[in-house]
LONUTI-871746 format. One record per residue: x, y, z of N, C-alpha, C in turn; residue in three letters. Coordinates in steps of 0.02 Angstrom, whole numbers, padded with zeros to 5 digits. Layout:
# LONUTI-871746
> nxx / nyy / nzz / caxx / cayy / cazz / cxx / cyy / czz / bavex
> X / Y / Z / X / Y / Z / X / Y / Z / ALA
...
END
This chain:
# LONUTI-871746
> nxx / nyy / nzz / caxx / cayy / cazz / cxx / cyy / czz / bavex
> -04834 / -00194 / 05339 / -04847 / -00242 / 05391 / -04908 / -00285 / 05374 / UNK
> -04956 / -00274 / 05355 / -05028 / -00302 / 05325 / -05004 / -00345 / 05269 / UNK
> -04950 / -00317 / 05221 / -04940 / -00362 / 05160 / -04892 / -00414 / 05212 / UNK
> -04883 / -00435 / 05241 / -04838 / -00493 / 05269 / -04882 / -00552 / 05310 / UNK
> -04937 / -00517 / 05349 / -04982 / -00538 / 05360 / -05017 / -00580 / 05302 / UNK
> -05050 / -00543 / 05268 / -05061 / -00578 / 05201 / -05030 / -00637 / 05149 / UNK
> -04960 / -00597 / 05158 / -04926 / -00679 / 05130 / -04912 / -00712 / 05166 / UNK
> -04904 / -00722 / 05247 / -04900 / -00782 / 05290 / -04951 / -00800 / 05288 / UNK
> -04997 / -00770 / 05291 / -05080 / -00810 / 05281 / -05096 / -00864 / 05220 / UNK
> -05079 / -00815 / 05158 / -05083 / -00863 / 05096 / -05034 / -00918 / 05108 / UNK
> -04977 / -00913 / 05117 / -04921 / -00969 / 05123 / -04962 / -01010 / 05173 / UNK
> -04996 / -01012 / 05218 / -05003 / -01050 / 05282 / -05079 / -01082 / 05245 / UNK
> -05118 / -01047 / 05207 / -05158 / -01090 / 05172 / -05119 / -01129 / 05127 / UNK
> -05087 / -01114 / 05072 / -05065 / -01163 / 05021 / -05008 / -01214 / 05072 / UNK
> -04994 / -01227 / 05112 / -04951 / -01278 / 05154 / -05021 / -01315 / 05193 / UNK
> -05077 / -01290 / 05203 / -05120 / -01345 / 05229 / -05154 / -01376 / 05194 / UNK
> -05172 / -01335 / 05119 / -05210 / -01376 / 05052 / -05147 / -01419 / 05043 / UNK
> -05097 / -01386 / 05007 / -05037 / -01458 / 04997 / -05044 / -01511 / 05029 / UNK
> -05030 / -01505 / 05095 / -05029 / -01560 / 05157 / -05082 / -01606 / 05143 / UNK
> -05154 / -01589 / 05136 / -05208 / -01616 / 05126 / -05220 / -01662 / 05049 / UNK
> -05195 / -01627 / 05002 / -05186 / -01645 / 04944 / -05111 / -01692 / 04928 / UNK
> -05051 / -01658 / 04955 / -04996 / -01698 / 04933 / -05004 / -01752 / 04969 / UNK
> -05032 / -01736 / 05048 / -05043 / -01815 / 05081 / -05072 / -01871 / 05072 / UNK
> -05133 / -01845 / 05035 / -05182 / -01895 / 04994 / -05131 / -01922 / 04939 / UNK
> -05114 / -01892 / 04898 / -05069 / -01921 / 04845 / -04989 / -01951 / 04875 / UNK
> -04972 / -01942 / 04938 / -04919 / -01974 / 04959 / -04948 / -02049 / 04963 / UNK
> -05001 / -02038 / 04996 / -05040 / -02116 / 05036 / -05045 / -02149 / 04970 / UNK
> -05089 / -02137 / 04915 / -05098 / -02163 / 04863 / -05034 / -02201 / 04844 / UNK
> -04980 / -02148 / 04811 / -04918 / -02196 / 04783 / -04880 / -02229 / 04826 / UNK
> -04876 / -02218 / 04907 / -04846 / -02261 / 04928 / -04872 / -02324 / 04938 / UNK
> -04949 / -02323 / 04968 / -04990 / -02405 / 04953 / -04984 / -02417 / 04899 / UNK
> -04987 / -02409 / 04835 / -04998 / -02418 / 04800 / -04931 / -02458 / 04737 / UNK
> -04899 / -02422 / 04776 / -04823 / -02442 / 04768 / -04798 / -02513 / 04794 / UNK
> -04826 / -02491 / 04856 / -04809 / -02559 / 04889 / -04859 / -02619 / 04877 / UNK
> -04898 / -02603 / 04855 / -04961 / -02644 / 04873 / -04941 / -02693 / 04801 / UNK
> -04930 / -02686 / 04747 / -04904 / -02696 / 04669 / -04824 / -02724 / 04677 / UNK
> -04796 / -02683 / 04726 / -04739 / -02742 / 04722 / -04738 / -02798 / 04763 / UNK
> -04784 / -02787 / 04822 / -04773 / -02848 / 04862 / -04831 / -02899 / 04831 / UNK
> -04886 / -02893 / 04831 / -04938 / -02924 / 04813 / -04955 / -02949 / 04754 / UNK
> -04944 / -02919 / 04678 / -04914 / -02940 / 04618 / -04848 / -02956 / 04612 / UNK
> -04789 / -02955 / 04633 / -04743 / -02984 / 04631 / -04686 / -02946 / 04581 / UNK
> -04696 / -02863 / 04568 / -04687 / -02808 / 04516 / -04618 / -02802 / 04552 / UNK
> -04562 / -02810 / 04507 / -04487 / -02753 / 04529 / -04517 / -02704 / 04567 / UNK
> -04494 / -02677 / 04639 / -04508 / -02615 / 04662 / -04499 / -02552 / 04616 / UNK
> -04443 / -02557 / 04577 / -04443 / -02497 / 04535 / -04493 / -02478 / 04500 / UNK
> -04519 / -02558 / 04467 / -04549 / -02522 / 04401 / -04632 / -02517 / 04437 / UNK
> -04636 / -02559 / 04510 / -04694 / -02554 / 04539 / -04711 / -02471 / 04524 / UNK
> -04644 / -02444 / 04561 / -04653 / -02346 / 04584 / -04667 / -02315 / 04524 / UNK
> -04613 / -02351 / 04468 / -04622 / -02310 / 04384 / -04698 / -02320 / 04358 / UNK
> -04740 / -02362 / 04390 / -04811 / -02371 / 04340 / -04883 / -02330 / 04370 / UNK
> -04858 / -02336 / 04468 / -04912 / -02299 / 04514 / -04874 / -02212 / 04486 / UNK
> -04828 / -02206 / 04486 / -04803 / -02125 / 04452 / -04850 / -02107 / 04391 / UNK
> -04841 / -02133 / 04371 / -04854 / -02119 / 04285 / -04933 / -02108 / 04304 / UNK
> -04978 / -02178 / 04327 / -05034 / -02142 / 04324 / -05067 / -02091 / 04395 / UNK
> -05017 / -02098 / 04435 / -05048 / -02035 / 04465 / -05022 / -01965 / 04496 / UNK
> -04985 / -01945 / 04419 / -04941 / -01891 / 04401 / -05002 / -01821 / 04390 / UNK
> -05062 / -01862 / 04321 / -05104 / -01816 / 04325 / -05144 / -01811 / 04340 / UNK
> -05159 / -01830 / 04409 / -05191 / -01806 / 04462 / -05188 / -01770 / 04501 / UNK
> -05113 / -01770 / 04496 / -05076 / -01722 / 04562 / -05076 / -01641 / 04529 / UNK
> -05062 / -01662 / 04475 / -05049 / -01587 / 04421 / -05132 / -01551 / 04436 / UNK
> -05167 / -01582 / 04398 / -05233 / -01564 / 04424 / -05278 / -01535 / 04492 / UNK
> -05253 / -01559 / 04560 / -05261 / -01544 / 04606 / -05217 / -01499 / 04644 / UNK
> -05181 / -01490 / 04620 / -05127 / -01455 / 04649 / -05131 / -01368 / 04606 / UNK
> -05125 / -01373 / 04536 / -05144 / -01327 / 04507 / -05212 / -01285 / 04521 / UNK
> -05252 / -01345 / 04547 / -05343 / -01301 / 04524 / -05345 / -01279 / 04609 / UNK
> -05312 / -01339 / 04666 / -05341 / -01299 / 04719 / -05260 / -01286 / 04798 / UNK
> -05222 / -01337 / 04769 / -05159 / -01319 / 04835 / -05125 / -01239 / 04804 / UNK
> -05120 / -01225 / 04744 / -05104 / -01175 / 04745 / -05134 / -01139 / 04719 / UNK
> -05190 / -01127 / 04721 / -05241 / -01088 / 04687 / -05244 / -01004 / 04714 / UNK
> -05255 / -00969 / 04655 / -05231 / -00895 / 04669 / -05148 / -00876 / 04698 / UNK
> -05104 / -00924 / 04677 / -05022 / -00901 / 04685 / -05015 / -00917 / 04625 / UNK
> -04961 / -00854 / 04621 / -04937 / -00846 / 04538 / -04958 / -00833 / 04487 / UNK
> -04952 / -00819 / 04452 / -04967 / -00818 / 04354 / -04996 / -00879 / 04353 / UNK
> -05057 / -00871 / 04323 / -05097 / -00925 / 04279 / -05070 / -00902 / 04205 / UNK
> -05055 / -00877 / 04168 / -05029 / -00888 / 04110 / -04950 / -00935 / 04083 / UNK
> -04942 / -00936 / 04032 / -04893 / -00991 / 03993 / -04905 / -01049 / 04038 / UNK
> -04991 / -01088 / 04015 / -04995 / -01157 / 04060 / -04947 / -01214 / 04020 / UNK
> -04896 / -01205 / 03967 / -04864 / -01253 / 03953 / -04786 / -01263 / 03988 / UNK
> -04771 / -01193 / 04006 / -04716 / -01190 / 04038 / -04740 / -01208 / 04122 / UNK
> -04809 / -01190 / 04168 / -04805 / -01204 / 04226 / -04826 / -01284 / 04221 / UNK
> -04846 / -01328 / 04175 / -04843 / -01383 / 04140 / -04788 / -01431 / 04156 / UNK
> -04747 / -01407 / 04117 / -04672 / -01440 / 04112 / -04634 / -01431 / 04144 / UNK
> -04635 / -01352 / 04180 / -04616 / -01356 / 04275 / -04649 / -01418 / 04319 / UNK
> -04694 / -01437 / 04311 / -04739 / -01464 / 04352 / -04722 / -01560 / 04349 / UNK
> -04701 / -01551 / 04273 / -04672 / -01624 / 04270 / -04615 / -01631 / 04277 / UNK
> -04594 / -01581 / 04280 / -04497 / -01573 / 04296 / -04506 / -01605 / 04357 / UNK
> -04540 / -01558 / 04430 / -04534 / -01557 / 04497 / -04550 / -01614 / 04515 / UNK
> -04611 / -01667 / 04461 / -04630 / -01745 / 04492 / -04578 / -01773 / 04489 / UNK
> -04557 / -01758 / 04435 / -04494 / -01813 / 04406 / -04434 / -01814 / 04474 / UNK
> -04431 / -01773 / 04495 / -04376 / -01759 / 04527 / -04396 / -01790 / 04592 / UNK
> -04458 / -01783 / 04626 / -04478 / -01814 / 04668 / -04494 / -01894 / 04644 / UNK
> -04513 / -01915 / 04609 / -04492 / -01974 / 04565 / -04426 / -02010 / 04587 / UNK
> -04389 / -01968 / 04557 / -04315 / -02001 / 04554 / -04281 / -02012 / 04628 / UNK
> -04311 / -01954 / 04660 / -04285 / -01971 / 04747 / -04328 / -02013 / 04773 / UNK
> -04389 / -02037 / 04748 / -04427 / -02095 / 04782 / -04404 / -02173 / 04734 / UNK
> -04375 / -02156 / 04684 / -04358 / -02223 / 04661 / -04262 / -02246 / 04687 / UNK
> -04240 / -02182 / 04709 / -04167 / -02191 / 04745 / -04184 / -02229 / 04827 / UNK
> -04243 / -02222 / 04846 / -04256 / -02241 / 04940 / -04270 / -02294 / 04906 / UNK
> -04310 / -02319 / 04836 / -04332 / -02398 / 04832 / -04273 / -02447 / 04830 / UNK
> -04223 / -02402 / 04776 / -04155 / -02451 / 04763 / -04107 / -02450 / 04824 / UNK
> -04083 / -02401 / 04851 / -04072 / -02390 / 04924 / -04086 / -02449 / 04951 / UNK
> -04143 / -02443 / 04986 / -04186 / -02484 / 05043 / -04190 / -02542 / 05030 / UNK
> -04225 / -02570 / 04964 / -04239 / -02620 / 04966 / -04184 / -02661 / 04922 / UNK
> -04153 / -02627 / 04855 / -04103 / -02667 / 04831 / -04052 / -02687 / 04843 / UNK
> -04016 / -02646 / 04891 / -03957 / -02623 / 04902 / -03950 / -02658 / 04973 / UNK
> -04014 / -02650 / 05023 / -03989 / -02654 / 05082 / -04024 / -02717 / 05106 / UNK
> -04091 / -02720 / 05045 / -04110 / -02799 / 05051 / -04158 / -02791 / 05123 / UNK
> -04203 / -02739 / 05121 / -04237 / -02728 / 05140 / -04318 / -02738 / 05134 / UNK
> -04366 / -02757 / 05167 / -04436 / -02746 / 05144 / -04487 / -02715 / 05107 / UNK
> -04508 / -02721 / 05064 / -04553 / -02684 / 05015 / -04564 / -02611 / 05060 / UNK
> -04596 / -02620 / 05107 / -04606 / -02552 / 05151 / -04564 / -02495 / 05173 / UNK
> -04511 / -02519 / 05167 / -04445 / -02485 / 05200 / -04457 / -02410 / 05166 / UNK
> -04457 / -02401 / 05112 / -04448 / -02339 / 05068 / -04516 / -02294 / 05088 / UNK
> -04596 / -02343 / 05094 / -04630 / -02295 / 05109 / -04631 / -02239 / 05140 / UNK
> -04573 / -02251 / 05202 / -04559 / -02194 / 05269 / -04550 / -02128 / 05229 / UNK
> -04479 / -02146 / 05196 / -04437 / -02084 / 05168 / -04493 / -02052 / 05111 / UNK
> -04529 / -02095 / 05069 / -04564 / -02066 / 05017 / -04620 / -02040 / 05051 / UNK
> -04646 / -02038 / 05108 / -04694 / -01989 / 05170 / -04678 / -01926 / 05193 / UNK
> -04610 / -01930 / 05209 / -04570 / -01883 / 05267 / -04538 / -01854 / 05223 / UNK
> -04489 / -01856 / 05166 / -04453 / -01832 / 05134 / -04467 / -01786 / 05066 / UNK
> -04504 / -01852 / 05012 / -04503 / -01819 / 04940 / -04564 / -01762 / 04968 / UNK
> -04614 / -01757 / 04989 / -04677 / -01712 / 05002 / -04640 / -01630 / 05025 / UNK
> -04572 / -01639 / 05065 / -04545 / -01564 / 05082 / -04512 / -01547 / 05016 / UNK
> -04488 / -01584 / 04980 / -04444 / -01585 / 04922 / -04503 / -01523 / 04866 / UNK
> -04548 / -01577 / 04845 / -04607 / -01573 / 04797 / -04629 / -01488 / 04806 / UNK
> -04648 / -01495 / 04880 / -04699 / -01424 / 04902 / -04638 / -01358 / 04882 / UNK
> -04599 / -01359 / 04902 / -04548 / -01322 / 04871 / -04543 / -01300 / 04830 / UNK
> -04533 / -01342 / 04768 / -04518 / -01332 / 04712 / -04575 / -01300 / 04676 / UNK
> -04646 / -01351 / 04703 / -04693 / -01303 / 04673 / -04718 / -01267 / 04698 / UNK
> -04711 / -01233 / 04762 / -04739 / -01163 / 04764 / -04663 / -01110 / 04735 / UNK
> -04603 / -01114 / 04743 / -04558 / -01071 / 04726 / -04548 / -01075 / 04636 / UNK
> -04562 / -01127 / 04593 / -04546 / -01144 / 04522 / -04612 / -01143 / 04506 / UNK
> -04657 / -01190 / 04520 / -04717 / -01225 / 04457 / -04770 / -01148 / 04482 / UNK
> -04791 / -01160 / 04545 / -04843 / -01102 / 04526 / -04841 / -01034 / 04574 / UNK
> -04761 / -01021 / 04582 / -04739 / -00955 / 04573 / -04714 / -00886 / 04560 / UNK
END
């Protein structure tokens, strides 16, 4: 009974560091996203493909040293690594499907996608890396 306690506790910390951390990094790529396609005049895609790229390792970094800190094996950091870029990618690819979606497809506003890339890829992400990258 105590060990359940314990892991709803730990789980209920690493879901409020995430929150705090993935939210910061949601806000980031979605302004940032938007801010580059509307304001420089960037394809939405490749706007999302360039704010990704550079703030991929940031997320790895913060997420590793403190949203999930003390869950899982700290050893083979090349495999929780390449888990870790697997799970962006994937959240990647579902935030660059709401851009083509939304805005290519449906001829929608630069903003449109921000919603889904808020509400959506962040349940996706947390998932994967607490059950794959650092569990």
């Amino acid at each position: 009974m105590n060990f359940l306690k314990q892991e709803h506790s730990a789980l209920a910390g690493q879901i409020v560091r995430f929150g705090l951390t993935g939210g910061f990094l949601t806000i980031v790529v979605a302004a940032a996203y938007w801010a580059v396609a509307e304001f420089l005049h960037v394809d939405p895609n490749l706007s999302l493909l360039l704010v990704f790229v550079v703030v991929s390792g940031l997320g790895y970094v913060l997420h590793s040293n403190w949203s999930f800190r003390g869950h899982g094996s700290r050893d083979q950091l090349h495999i929780r690594t390449f888990r870790f870029y697997v799970t962006n990618t994937l959240g990647f690819l579902s935030n660059q499907f709401f851009v083509w979606l939304l805005v290519k497809q449906m001829g929608g506003p630069t903003w449109w996608p921000v919603i889904p890339i808020v509400l959506v890829t962040p349940i996706l992400t947390f998932t994967l890396n607490r059950k794959w990258v650092f569990g």
